[in-house]
C-alpha positions as CSV (number, residue, x, y, z in Angstrom):
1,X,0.0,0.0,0.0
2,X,1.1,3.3,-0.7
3,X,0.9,5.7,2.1
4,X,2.4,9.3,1.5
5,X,3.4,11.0,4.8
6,X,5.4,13.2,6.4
7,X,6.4,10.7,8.7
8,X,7.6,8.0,7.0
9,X,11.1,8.1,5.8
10,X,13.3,6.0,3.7
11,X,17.1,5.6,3.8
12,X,18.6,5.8,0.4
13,X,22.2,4.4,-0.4
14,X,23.7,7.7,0.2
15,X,22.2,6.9,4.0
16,X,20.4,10.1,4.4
17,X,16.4,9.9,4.7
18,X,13.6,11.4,2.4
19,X,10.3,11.9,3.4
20,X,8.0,9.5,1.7
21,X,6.1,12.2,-0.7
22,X,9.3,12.6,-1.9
23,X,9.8,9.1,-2.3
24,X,6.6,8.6,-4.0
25,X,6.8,11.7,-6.4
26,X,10.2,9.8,-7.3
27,X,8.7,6.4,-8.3
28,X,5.9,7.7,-10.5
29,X,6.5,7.6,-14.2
30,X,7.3,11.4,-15.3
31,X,7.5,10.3,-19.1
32,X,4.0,9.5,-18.9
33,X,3.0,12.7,-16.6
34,X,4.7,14.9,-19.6
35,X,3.1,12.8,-22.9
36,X,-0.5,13.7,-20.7
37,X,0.6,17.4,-19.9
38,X,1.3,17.1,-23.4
39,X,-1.7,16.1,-25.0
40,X,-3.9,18.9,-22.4
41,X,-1.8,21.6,-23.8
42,X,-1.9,20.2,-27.4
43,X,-5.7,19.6,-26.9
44,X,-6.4,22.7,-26.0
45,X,-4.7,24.8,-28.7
46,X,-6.1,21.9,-31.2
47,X,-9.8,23.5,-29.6
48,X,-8.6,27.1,-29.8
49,X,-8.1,26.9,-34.1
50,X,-11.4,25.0,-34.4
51,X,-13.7,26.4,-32.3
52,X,-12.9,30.1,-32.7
53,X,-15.5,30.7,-35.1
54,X,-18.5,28.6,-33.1
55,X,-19.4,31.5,-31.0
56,X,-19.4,35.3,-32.1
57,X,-17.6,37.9,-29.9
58,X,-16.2,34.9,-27.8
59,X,-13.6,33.1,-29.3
60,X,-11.9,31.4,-26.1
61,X,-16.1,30.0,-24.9
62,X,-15.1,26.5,-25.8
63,X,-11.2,26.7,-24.9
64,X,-11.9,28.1,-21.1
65,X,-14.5,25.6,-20.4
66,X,-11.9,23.1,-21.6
67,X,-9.5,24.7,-19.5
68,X,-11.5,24.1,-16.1
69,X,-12.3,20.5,-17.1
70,X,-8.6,20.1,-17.4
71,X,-8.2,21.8,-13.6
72,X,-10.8,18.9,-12.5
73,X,-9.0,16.4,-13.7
74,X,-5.6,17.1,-12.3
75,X,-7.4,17.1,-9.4
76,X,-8.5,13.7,-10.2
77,X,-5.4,12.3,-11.3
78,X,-3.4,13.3,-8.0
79,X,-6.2,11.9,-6.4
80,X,-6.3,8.6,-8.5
81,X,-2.7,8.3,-8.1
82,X,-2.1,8.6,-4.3
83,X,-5.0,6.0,-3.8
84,X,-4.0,2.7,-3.5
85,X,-5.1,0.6,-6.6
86,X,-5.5,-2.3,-3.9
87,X,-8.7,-0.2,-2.1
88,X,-9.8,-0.8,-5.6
89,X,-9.8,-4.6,-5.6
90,X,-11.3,-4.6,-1.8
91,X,-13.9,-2.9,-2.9
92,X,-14.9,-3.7,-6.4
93,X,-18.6,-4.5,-5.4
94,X,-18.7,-0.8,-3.9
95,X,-17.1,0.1,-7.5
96,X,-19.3,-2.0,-9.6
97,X,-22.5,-0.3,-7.6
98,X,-21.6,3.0,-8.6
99,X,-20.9,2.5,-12.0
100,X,-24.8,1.0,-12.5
101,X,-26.0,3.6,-10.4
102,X,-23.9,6.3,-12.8
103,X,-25.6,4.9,-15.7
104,X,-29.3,4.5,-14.0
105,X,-29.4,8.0,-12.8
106,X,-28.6,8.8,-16.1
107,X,-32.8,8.1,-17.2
108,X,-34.1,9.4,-13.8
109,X,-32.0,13.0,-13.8
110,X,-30.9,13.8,-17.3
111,X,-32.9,15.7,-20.4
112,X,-32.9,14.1,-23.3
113,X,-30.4,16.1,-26.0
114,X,-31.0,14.8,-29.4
115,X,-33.0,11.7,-28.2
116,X,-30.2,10.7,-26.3
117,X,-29.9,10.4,-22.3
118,X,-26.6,10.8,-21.8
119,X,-25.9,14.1,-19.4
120,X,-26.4,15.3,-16.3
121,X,-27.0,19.2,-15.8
122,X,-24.8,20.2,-12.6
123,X,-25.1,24.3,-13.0
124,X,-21.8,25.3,-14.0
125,X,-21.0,21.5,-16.0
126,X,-22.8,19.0,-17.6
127,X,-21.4,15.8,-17.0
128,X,-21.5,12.7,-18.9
129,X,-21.0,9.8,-16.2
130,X,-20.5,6.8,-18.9
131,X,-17.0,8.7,-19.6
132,X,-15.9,8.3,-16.2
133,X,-17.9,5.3,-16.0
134,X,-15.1,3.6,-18.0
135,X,-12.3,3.7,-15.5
136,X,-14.6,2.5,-13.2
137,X,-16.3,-0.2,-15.2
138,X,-12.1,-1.5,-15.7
139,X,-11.7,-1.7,-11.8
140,X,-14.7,-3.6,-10.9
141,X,-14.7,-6.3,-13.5
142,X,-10.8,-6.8,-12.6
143,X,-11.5,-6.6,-9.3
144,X,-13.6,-9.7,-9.7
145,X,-11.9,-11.6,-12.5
146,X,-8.8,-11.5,-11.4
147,X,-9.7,-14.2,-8.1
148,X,-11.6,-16.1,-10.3
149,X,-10.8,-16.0,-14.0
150,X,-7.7,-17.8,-15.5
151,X,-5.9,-20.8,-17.7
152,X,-8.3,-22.8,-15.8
153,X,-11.5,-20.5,-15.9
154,X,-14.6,-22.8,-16.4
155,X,-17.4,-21.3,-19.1
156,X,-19.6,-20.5,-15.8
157,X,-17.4,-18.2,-14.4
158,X,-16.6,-16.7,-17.8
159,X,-20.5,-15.9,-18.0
160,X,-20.8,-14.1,-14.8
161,X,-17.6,-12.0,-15.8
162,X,-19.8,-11.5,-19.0
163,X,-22.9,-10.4,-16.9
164,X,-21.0,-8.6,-15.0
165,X,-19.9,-6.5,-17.9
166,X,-23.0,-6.9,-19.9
167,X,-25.1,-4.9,-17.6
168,X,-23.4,-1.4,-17.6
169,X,-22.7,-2.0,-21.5
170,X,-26.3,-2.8,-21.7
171,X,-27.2,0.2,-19.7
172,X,-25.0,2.9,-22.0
173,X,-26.5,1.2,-25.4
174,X,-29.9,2.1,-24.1
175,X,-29.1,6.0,-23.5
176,X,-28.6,5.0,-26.7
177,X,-24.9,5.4,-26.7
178,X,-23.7,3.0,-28.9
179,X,-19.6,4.0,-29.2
180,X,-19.2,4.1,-25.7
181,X,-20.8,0.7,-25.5
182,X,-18.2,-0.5,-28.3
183,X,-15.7,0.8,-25.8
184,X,-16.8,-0.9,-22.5
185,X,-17.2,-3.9,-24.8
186,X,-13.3,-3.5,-26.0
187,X,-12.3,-2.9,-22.2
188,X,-14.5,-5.9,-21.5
189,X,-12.3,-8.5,-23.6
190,X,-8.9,-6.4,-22.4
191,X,-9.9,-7.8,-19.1
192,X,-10.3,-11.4,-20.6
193,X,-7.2,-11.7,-22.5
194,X,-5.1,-9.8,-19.6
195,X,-6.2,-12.1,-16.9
196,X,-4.8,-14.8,-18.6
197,X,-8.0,-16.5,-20.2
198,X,-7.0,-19.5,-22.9
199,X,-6.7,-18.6,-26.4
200,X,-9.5,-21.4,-27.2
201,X,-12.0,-18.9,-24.9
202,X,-10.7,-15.9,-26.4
203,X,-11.1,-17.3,-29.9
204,X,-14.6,-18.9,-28.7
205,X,-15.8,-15.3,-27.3
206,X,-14.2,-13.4,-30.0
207,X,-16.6,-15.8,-32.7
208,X,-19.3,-15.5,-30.7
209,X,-18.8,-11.6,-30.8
210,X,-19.0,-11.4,-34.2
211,X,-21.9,-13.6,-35.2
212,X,-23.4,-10.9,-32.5
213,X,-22.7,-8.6,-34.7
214,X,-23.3,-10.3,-37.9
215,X,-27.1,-10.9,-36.3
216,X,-27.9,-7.2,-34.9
217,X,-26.2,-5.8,-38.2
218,X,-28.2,-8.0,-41.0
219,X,-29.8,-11.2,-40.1
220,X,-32.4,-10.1,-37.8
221,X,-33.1,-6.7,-39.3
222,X,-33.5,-9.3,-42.5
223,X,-36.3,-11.5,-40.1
224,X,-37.8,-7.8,-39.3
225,X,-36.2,-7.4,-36.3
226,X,-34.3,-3.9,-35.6
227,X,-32.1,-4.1,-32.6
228,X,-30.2,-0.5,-33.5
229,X,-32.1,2.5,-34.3
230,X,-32.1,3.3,-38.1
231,X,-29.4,5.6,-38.1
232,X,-27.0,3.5,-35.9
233,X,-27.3,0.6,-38.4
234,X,-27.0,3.2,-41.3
235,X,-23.4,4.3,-39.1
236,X,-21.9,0.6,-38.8
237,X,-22.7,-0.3,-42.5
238,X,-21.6,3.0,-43.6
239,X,-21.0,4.0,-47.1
240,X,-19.2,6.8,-47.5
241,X,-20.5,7.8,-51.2
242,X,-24.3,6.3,-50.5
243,X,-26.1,9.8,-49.7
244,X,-23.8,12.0,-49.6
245,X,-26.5,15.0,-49.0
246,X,-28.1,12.7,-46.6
247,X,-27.2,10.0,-43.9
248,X,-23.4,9.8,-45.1
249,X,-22.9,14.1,-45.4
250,X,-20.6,14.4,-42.2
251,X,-18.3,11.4,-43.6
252,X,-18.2,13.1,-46.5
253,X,-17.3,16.6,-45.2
254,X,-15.3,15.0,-42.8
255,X,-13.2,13.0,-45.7
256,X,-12.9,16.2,-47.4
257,X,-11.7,17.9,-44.8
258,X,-9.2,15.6,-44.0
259,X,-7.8,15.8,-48.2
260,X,-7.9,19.4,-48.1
261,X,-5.1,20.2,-45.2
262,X,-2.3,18.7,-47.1
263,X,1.2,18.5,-45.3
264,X,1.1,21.5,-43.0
265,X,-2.6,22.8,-43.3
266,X,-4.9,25.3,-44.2
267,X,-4.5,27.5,-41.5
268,X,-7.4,28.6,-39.1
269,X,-9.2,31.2,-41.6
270,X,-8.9,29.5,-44.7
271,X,-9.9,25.9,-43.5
272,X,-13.3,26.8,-45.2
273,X,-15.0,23.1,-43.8
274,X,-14.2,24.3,-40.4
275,X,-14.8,27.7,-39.7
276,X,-18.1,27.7,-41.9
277,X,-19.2,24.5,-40.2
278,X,-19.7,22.7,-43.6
279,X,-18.1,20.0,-41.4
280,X,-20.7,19.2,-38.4
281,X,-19.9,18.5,-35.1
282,X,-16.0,19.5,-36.4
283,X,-15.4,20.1,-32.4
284,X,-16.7,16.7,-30.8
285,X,-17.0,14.1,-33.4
286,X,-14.8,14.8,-36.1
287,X,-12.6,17.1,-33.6
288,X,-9.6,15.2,-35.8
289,X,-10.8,16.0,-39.4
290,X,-10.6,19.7,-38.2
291,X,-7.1,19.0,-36.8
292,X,-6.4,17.9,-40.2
293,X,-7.6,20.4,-42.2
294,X,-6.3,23.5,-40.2
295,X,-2.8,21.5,-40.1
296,X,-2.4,19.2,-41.8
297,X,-0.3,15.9,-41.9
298,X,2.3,17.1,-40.1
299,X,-0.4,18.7,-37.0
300,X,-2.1,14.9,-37.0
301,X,1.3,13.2,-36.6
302,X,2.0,15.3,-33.9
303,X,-1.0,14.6,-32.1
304,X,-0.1,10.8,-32.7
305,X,3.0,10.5,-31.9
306,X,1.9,11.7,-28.3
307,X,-0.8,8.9,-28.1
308,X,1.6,6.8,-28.8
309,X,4.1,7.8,-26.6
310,X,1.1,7.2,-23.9
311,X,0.5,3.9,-25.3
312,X,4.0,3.0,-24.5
313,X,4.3,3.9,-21.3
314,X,0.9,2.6,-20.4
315,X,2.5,-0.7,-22.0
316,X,5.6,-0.3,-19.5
317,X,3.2,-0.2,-16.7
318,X,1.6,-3.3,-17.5
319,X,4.5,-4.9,-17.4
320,X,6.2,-2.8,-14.4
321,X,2.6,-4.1,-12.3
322,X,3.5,-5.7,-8.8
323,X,0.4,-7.9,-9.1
324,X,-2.0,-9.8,-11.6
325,X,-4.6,-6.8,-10.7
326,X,-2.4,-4.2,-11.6
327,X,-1.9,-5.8,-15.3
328,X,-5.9,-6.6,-16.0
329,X,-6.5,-2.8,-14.8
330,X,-3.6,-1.1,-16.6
331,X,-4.6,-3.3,-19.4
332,X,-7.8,-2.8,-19.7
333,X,-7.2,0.9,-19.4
334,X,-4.5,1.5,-22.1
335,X,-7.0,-0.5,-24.8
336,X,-9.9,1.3,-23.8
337,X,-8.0,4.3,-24.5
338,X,-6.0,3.0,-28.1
339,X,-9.4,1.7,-29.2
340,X,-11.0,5.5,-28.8
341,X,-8.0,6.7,-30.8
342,X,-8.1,4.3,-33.4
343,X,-12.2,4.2,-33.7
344,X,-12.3,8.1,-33.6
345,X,-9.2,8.6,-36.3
346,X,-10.6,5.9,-38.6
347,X,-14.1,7.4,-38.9
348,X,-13.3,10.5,-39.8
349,X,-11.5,9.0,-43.0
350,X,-14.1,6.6,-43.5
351,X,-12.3,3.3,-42.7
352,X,-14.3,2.6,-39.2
353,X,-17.8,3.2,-38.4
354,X,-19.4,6.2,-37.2
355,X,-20.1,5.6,-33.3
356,X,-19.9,9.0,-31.9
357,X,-16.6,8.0,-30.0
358,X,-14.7,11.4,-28.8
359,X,-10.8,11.6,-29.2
360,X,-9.0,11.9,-26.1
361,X,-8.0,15.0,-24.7
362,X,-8.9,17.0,-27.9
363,X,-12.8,16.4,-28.4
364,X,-14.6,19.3,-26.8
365,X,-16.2,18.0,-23.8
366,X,-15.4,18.3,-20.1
367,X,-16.3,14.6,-19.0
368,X,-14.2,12.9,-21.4
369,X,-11.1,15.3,-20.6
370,X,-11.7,14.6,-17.1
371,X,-11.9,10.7,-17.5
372,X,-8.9,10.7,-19.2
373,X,-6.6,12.2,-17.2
374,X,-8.3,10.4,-13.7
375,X,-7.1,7.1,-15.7
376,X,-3.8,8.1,-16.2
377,X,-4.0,9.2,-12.8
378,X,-4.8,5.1,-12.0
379,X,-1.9,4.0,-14.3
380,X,0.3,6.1,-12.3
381,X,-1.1,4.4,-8.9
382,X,-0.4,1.1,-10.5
383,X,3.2,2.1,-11.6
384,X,4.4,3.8,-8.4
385,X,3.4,0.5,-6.6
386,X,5.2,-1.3,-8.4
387,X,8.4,0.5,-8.5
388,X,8.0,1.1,-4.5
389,X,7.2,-2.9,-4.1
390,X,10.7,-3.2,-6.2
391,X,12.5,-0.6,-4.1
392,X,11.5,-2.6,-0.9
393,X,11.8,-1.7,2.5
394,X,14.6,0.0,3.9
């Protein structure tokens, strides 16, 4: 357990003693504290060139608001970080209770935007709990998996670990909310394949998964059975060139978008799909086309390069874990967050489906922001007590 006080010392080599904050700050992984602090400050002027435009006489609205969503979630990475990830694994039942109870308050509390449940009005925020719900969602179902799921997992216990999951996932869909679903259904199988399931299970789930799909997607629509609201089908299945005044315009302004920036961009005034909002939803959903347009390749790669540098070190921490916990959380964790990048990137030029999935850290949205940086505020736990379970006791 980590425990930062004032009163607890270790003796280095050099024999002198350092108080244990200092100790603590010492073990955490700083490469990974900079690629975050990286992408906030990177995020934020990404949302200063986009959104300047979206509201007359304010340019800064959207980057201030973005600003104190990034303040909150310091807060809740320090906090994150200090807490030991074991409290986590004591109480996963307490854990799992609040992430339902996030997503049922959700249709008791929250106005319908757009035919979608999804936010909570808090005066001075609005907050979206199935963002934060996906740290959460990680820690519970590892919290119970990881005593019970293995090489030698039998098919019963599997299936409660799939009810388990099945009932937030189930929950979000119905908001409807159908990429972050995809996303608690990615974290889902992360836990699976981290916990050291067989590759015959995986393989078997994975099938399984995708007749799912194949069913929701055509065979029962087929038999006159709609599982997915017309326009979430019409998203999964999408053609980019089908109606491209109709049901596939954003891809299309989005694609074009996306061409038009070139190597180093268009610049904030002249990226026309932007800044006369040809391009819909250019500061949530297709923040990324917007990226691309106003600068181009070499802006994107930027941006990618510090996902991937994330990645990494997410990667390291996996491995760095000092127990089988650690690895399903950190797991779990670094492929939600790769599949968001990869889903959100791909749609916007048309090779993955249209799910509404925001990119971290850039998308314009306080909940999301926050989420993000309270799960690299749990990686961090995980790698500090590791390298402090390494360092051993003095």
């Amino acid at each position: 357990m980590i425990e930062v006080s004032q009163r607890t010392r270790v003796r280095p080599a050099s024999g002198r003693t350092e108080p244990a904050v200092v100790v603590f700050l010492k073990s955490l992984d700083w490469i990974l504290m900079l690629a975050a602090a990286g992408l906030v400050g990177y995020g934020l002027w990404v949302v200063s060139g986009i959104t300047r435009f979206d509201v007359p006489g304010e340019e800064n609205y959207f980057v201030i608001r973005q600003g104190i969503a990034a303040a909150m979630g310091v807060v809740g990475l320090v906090s994150m970080a200090v807490i030991p990830v074991d409290l986590w694994r004591r109480y996963w039942k307490l854990v799992y209770g609040a992430t339902l109870g996030l997503m049922i308050v959700v249709f008791v509390a929250a106005e319908a935007v757009r035919g979608s449940k999804r936010w909570l009005d808090l005066g001075v925020i609005q907050f979206q709990p199935s963002e934060l719900g996906k740290v959460l969602f990680v820690l519970a179902i590892a919290g119970y998996a990881v005593d019970r799921v293995g090489p030698v997992a039998r098919w019963k216990t599997i299936f409660i670990v799939l009810a388990l999951g099945g009932a937030p996932i189930l929950l979000v869909f119905m908001q409807p909310d159908l990429g972050t679903a995809l996303v608690y259904s990615a974290a889902l199988f992360a836990v699976l394949f981290f916990v050291g399931l067989r590759w015959r299970q995986l393989l078997t789930l994975f099938a399984v998964g995708a007749v799912v799909v194949a069913g929701v997607l055509w065979w029962l629509p087929a038999a006159g059975v709609q599982v997915l609201k017309p326009y979430q089908a019409a998203r999964l299945t999408l053609n980019p060139g089908a109606d491209p005044s109709g049901i596939t315009y954003n891809l299309s302004q989005s694609i074009t978008a996306v061409g038009s920036g070139g190597l180093t961009g268009r610049g904030v005034i002249d990226a026309s799909q932007t800044r006369l909002d040809y391009l819909p939803e250019h500061a949530t959903d297709f923040a990324f086309a917007s990226l691309a347009e106003q600068r181009g390749f070499v802006g994107c790669a930027i941006l990618l390069l510090l996902y991937l540098l994330v990645v990494w070190r997410g990667l390291r921490v996996i491995t760095g874990a000092s127990d089988l916990y650690g690895v399903v959380v950190a797991g779990g964790l670094v492929v939600a967050f790769l599949f968001q990048v990869f889903v959100n990137v791909g749609m916007t030029m048309g090779v993955a489906p249209v799910t509404g999935i925001p990119l971290p850290f850039v998308t314009v949205g306080g909940s999301s922001m926050v989420a993000n940086l309270v799960l690299i505020g749990v990686l961090q736990s995980i790698h500090a007590r590791g390298e402090l379970g390494r360092a051993g006791p003095s």
